[in-house]
C-alpha positions in Angstrom: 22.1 -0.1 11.6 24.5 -2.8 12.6 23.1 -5.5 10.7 26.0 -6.0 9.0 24.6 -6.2 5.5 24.4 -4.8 2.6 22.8 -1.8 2.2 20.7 -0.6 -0.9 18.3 2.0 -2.0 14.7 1.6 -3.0 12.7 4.5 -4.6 8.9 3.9 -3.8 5.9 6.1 -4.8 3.6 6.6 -1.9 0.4 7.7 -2.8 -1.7 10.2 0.0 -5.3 10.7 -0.2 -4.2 14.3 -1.3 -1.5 13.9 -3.0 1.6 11.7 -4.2 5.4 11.7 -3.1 8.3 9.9 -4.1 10.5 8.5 -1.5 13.8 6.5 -1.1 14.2 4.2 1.6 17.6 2.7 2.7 17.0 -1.0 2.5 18.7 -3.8 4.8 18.0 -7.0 6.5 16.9 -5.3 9.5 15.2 -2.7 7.6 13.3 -4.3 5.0 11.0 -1.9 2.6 7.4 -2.9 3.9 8.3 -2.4 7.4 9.5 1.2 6.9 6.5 1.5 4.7 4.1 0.2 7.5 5.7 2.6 9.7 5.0 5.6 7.9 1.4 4.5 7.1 1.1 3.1 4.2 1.0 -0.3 3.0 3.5 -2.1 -0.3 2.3 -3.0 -3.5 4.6 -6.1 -2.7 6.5 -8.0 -0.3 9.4 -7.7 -1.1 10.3 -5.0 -3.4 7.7 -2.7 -3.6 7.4 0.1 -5.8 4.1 2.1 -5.1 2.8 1.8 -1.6 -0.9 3.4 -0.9 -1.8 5.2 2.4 -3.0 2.9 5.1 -6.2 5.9 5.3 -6.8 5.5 1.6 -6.5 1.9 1.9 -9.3 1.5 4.4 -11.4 4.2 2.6 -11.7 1.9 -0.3 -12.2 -1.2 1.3 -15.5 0.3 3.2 -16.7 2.3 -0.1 -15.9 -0.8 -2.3 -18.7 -2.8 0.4 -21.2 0.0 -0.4 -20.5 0.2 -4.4 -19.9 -2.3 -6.9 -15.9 -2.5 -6.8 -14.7 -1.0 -9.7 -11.0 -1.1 -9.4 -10.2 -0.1 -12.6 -12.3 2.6 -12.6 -11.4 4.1 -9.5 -7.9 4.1 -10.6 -7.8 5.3 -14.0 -10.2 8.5 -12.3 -7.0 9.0 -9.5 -4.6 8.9 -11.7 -6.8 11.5 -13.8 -6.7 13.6 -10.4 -3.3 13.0 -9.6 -2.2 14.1 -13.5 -4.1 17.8 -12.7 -1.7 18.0 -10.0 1.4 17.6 -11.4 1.8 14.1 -10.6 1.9 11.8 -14.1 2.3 8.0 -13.7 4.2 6.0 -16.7 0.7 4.2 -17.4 -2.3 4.3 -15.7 -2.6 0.3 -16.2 0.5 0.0 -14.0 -1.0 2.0 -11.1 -3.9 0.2 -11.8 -1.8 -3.4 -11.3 0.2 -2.4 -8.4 -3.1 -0.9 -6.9 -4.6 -4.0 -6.9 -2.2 -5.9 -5.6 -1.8 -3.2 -2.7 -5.4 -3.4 -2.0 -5.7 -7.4 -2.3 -2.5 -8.1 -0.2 -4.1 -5.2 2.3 -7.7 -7.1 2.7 -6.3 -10.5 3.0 -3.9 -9.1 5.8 -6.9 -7.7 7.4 -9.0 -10.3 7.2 -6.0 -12.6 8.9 -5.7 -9.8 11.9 -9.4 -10.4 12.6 -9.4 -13.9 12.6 -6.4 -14.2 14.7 -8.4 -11.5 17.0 -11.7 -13.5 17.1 -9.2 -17.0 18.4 -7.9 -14.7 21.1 -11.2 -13.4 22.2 -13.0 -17.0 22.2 -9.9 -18.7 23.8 -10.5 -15.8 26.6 -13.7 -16.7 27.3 
């Protein structure tokens, strides 16, 4: 880019439905790490500096099963990480996935739930 400023790298886990892949993104003002994220379909554990991001699919999978089930956060997550381990994929601890899951998931819903109000303003402004 031209942005003029200083570039860095950021390695991210990114966690499929299916599976889970490491990636590096080039970071810059321009650029910045949940934006690239966003445009490859999957949403940051953080704002800013994000170091797992979570499929947008998977995302909204959970939110719809966690209105049918009691939400068990830590239970899902300790059983994917289980999954992902017979894979070949072995996070440092399964609390941190769980941690950064949560956040993804919470900072995920609440942007959601910010979409549809600003939706529901447009439609009764409309009318």
């Amino acid at each position: 880019c031209k942005c003029g400023s200083q570039h860095h790298s950021l390695e991210v886990v990114c966690v499929h439905m299916e599976c889970v892949e490491d990636i590096t993104l080039d970071i810059c003002k321009c650029r910045p790490a949940p934006v690239q994220l966003v445009q490859r379909g999957f949403f940051p554990c953080s704002p800013v500096c994000p170091t797992l991001a979570v499929s947008l699919n998977m995302l909204e999978f959970i939110a719809e099963l966690f209105l049918h089930i009691a939400p068990n956060e830590r239970g899902w997550a300790a059983t994917l990480v289980k999954y992902l381990k017979t894979r070949g994929y072995h996070f440092m601890t399964a609390d941190s996935f769980h941690c950064h899951f949560a956040n993804t998931l919470a900072h995920y819903q609440q942007l959601v739930r910010l979409v549809n109000a600003e939706v529901e303003k447009l439609v009764d402004r409309s009318r």
